[in-house]
RODO-2510 file (C-alpha; in nm, 4 decimals, decimal comma):
residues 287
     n   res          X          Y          Z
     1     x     0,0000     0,0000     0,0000
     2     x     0,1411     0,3390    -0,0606
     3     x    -0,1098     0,6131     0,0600
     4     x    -0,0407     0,9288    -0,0865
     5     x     0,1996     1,1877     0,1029
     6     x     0,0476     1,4855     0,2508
     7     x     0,2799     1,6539    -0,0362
     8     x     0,0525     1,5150    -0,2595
     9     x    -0,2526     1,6707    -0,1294
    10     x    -0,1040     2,0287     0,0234
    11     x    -0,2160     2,0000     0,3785
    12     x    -0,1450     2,3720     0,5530
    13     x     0,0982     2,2303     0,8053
    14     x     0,3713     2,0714     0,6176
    15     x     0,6942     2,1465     0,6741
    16     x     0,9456     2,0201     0,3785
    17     x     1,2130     1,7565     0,3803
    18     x     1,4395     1,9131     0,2514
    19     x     1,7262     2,0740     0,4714
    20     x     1,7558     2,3903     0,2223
    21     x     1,4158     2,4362     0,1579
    22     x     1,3245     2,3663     0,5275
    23     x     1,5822     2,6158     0,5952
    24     x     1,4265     2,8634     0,2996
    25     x     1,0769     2,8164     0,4039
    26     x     1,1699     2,9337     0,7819
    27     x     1,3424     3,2106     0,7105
    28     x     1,0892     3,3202     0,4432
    29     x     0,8096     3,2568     0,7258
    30     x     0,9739     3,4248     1,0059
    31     x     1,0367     3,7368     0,7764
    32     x     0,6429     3,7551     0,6871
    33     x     0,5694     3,6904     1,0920
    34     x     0,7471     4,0143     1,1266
    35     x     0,6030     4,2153     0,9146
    36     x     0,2646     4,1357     0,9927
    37     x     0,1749     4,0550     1,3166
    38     x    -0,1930     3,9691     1,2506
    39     x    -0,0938     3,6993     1,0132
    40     x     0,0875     3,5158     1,2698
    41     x    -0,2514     3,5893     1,5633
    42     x    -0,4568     3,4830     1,2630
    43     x    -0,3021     3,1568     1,1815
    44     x    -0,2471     3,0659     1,5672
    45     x    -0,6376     3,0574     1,5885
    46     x    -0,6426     2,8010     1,2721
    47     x    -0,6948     2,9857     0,9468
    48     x    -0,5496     2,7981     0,6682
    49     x    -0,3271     2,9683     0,4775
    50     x    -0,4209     3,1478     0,1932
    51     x    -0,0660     3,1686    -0,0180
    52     x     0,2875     3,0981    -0,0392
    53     x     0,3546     3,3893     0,1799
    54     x     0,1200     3,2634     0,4546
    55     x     0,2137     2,8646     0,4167
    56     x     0,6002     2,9781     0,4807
    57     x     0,4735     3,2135     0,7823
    58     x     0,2677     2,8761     0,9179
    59     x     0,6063     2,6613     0,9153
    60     x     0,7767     2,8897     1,0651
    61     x     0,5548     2,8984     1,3623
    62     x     0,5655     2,4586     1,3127
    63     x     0,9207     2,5080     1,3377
    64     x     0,9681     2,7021     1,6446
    65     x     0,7012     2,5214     1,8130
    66     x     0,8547     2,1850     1,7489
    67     x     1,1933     2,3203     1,8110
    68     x     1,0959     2,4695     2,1858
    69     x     0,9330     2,0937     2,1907
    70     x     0,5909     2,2811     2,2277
    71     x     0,4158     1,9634     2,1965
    72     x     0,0593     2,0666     2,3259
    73     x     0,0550     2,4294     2,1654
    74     x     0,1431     2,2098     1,8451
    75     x    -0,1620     1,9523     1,8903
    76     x    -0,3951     2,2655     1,9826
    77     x    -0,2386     2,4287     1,6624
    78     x    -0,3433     2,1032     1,4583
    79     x    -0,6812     2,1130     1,6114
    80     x    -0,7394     2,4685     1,5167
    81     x    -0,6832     2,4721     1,1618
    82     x    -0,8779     2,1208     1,1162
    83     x    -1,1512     2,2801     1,3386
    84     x    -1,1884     2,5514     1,0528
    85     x    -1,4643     2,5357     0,8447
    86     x    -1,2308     2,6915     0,5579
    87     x    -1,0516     2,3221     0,5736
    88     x    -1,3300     2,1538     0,4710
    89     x    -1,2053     2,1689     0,1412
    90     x    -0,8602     1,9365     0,2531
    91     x    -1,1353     1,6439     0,3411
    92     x    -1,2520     1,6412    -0,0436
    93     x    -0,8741     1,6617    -0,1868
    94     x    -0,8373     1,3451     0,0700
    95     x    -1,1274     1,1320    -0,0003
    96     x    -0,9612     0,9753    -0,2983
    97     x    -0,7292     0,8687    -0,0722
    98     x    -0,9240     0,7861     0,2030
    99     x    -1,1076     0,5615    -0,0560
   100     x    -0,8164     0,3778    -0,1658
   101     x    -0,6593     0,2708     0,1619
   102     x    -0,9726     0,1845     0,3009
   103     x    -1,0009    -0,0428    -0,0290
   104     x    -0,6673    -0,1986     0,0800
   105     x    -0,7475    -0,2877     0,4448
   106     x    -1,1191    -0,3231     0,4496
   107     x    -1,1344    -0,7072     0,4685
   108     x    -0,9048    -0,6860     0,7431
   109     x    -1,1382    -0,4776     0,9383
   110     x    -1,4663    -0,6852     0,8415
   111     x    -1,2604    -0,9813     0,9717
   112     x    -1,1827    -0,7988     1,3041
   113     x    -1,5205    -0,6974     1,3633
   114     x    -1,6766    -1,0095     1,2752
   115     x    -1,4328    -1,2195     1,5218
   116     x    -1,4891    -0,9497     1,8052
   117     x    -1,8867    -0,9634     1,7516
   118     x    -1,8701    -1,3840     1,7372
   119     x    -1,7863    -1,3424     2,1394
   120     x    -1,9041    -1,0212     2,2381
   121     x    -2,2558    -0,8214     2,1865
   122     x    -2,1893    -0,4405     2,0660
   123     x    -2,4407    -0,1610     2,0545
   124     x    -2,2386     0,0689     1,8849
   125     x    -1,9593     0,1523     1,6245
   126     x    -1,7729     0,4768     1,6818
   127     x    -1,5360     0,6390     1,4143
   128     x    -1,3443     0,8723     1,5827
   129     x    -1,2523     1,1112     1,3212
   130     x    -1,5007     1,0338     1,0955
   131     x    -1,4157     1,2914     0,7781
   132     x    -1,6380     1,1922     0,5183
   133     x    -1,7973     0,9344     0,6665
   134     x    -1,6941     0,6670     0,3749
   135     x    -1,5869     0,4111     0,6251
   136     x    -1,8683     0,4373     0,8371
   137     x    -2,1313     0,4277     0,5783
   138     x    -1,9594     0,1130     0,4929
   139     x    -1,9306    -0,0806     0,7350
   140     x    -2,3413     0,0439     0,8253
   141     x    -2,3921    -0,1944     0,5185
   142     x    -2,2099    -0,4794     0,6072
   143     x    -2,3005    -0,4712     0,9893
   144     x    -2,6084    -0,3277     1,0286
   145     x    -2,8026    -0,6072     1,1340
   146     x    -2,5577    -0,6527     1,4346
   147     x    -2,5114    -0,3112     1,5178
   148     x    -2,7587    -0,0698     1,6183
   149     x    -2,6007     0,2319     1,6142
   150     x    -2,2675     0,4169     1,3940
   151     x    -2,1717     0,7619     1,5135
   152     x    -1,9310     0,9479     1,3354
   153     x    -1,7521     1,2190     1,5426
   154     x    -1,5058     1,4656     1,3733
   155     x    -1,3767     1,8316     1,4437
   156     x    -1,5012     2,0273     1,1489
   157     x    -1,8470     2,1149     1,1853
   158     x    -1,8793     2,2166     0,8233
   159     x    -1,7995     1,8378     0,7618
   160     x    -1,9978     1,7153     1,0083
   161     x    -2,3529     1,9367     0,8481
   162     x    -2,2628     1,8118     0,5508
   163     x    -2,2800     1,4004     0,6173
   164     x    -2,5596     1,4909     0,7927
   165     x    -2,7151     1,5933     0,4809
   166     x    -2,5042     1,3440     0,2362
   167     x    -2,6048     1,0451     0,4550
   168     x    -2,9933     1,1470     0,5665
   169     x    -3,1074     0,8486     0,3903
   170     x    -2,9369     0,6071     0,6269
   171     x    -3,0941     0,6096     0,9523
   172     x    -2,7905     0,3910     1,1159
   173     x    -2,5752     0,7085     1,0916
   174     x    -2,5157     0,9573     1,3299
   175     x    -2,2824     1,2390     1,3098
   176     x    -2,1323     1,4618     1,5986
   177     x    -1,9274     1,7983     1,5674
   178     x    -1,6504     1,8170     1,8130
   179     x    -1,3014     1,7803     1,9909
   180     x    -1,3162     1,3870     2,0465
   181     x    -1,0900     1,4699     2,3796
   182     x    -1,3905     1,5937     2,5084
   183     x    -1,6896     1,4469     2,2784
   184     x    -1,5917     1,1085     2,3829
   185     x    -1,7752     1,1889     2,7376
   186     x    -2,1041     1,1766     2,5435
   187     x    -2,0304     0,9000     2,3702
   188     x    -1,8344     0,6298     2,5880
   189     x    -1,9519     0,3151     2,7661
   190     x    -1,9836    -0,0445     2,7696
   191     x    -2,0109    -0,2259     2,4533
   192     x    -1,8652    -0,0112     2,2268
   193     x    -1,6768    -0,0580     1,9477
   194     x    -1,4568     0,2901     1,8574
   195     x    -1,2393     0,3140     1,5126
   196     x    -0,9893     0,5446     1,3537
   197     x    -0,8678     0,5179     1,0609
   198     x    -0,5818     0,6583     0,8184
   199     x    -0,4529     0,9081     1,0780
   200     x    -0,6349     1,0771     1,3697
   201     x    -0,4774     0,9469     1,6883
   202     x    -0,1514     1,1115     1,5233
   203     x    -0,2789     1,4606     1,6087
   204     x    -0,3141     1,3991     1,9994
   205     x    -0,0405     1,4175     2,2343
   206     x     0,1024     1,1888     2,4326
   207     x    -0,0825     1,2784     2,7276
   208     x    -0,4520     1,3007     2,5305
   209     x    -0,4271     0,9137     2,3886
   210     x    -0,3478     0,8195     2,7065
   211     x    -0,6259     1,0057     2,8717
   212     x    -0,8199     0,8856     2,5764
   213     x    -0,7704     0,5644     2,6063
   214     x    -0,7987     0,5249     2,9523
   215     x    -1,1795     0,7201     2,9064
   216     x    -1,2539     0,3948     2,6619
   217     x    -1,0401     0,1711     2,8676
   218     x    -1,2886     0,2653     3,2000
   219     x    -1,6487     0,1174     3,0259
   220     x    -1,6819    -0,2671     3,0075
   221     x    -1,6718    -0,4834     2,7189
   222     x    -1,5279    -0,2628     2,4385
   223     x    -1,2589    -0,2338     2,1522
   224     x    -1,0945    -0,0344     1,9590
   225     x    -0,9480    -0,0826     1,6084
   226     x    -0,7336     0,1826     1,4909
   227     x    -0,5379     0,2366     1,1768
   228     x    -0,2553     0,4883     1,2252
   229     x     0,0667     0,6138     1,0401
   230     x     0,3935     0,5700     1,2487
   231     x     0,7354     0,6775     1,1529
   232     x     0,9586     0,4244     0,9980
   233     x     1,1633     0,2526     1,2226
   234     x     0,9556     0,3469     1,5597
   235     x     0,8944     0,0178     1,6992
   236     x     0,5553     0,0801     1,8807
   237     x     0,6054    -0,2583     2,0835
   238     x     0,9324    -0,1355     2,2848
   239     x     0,8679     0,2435     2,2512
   240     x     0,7850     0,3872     2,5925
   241     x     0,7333     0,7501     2,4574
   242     x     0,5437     0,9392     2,1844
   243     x     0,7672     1,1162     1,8943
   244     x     0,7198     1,3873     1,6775
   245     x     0,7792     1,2863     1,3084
   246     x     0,6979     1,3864     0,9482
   247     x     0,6302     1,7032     0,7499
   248     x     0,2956     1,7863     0,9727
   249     x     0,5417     1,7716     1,2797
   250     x     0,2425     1,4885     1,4258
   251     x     0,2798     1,2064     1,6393
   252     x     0,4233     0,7897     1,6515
   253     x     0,2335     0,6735     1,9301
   254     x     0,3814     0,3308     2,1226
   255     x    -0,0005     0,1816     2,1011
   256     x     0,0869    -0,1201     2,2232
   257     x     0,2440     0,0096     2,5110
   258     x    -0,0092     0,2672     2,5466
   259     x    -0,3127    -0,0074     2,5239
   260     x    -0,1402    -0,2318     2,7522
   261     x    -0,1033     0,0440     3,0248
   262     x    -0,4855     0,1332     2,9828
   263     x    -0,6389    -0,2528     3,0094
   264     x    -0,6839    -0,3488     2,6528
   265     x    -0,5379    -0,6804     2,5031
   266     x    -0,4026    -0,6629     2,1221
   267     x    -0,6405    -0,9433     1,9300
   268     x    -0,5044    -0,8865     1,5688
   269     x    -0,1865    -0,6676     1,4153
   270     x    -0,0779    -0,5755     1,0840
   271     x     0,1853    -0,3209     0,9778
   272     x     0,1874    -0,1515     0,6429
   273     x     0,5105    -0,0315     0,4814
   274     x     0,5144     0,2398     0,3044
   275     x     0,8505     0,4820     0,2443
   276     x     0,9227     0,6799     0,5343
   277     x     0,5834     0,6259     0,7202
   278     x     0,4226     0,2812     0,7955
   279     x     0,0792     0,2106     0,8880
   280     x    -0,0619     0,0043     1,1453
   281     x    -0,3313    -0,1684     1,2037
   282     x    -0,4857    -0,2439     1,5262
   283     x    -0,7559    -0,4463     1,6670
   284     x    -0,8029    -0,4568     2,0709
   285     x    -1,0583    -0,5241     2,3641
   286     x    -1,0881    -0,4564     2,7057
   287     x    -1,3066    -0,8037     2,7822
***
């Protein structure tokens, strides 16, 4: 599988490779911070940048932030400019590839669910970090008859109105606007099933998965499948820490370490290659 690199797709918070242009792109950013204060308050509350002026000016502030090792004002910063309902637009320039990894690993997730529903009753499927809502409508389809209810939480409200409106039709849908740090209070408890999948767990610190998981962790009888990018070479077995890594300056997570510390058992594993990021896939319970 090779899912397309944010690159490819012009996320606001990417930071290049590249030790020049890194270099460029700083110094080009910290001169337009200078010059205009209100572009730097502006994209601190989460406005997307608008040009290549602005983009530079948002890396810079990525840079400094991960330099100081920031970590929290870098996940609020994240938060922010995903919150925006100007960044709808990035969900539709990722669906595509949404689409195509799903594609990839979707019999891999039937076959999870189906082995966690043989010995366990669940009322509910939860996507944290739903975007579009293409994996949830799916698996509405497949496992509707066992599962009563899929809720679909994500931070963009704009995104959120319009599944609402995209999925009316499908009365097994439900779709909630919010911070899942703090939506997941509304939604948590026993027999649940929660999913994530092709990177949202990335954006929380260390601290928030952990408080996270410990939220999901507290209910009886529930799992959680999740499908997350971590950097090549992180071991997430033998990690005891979270890392910063990539071009959006996100997070490798040590899930199994994590999961461990928070009650779950791993049921099923698979890791996904792909260049300087792999992918893995998770499937855990708490029963």
């Amino acid at each position: 599988m090779q899912p397309k690199t944010t690159n490819e797709w012009n996320f606001p918070i990417v930071i290049p490779s590249h030790p020049l242009k890194r270099q460029l792109k700083k110094l080009v950013g910290r001169l337009a911070l200078l010059s205009s204060p209100a572009t730097k308050e502006a994209l601190l509350a989460g406005k997307p940048p608008e040009n290549s002026r602005e983009r530079a000016a948002l890396a810079a502030i990525v840079m400094q932030l991960k330099e100081r090792n920031e970590v929290e004002k870098l996940a609020e910063l994240h938060r922010k400019v995903w919150a925006s309902n100007a960044t709808q637009g990035y969900y539709q320039l990722t669906a595509s590839r949404v689409r195509s990894m799903y594609a990839l690993l979707r019999e891999d997730i039937y076959q999870s669910l189906s082995s966690l529903m043989q010995r366990n009753g669940y009322d509910a499927l939860i996507e944290l970090g739903c975007g579009e809502g293409v994996v949830l409508d799916d698996l509405s389809t497949k496992f509707g008859k066992d599962i009563g209810r899929f809720v679909g939480i994500d931070i963009n409200k704009a995104q959120i109105e319009t599944n609402q409106s995209v999925y009316a039709s499908n009365p097994k849908l439900e779709f909630i606007a919010g911070d899942l740090t703090s939506v997941i209070a509304s939604v948590k408890g026993s027999g649940k099933i929660f999913l994530t999948f092709g990177g949202v767990l990335e954006y929380l610190t260390e601290r928030e998965l952990l408080s996270l998981l410990e939220d999901i962790g507290a209910e009886k009888n529930c799992a959680l499948l999740l499908y997350e990018p971590i950097t090549a070479g992180f071991d997430p077995r033998i990690a005891q820490h979270s890392i910063l890594y990539g071009s959006e300056s996100s997070f490798s997570h040590p899930y199994h370490i994590f999961l461990k510390k928070t009650g779950f058992q791993i049921e099923s594993e698979r890791l996904v290659e792909s260049g300087d990021t792999n992918w893995l896939f998770l499937s855990a319970t708490n029963s």
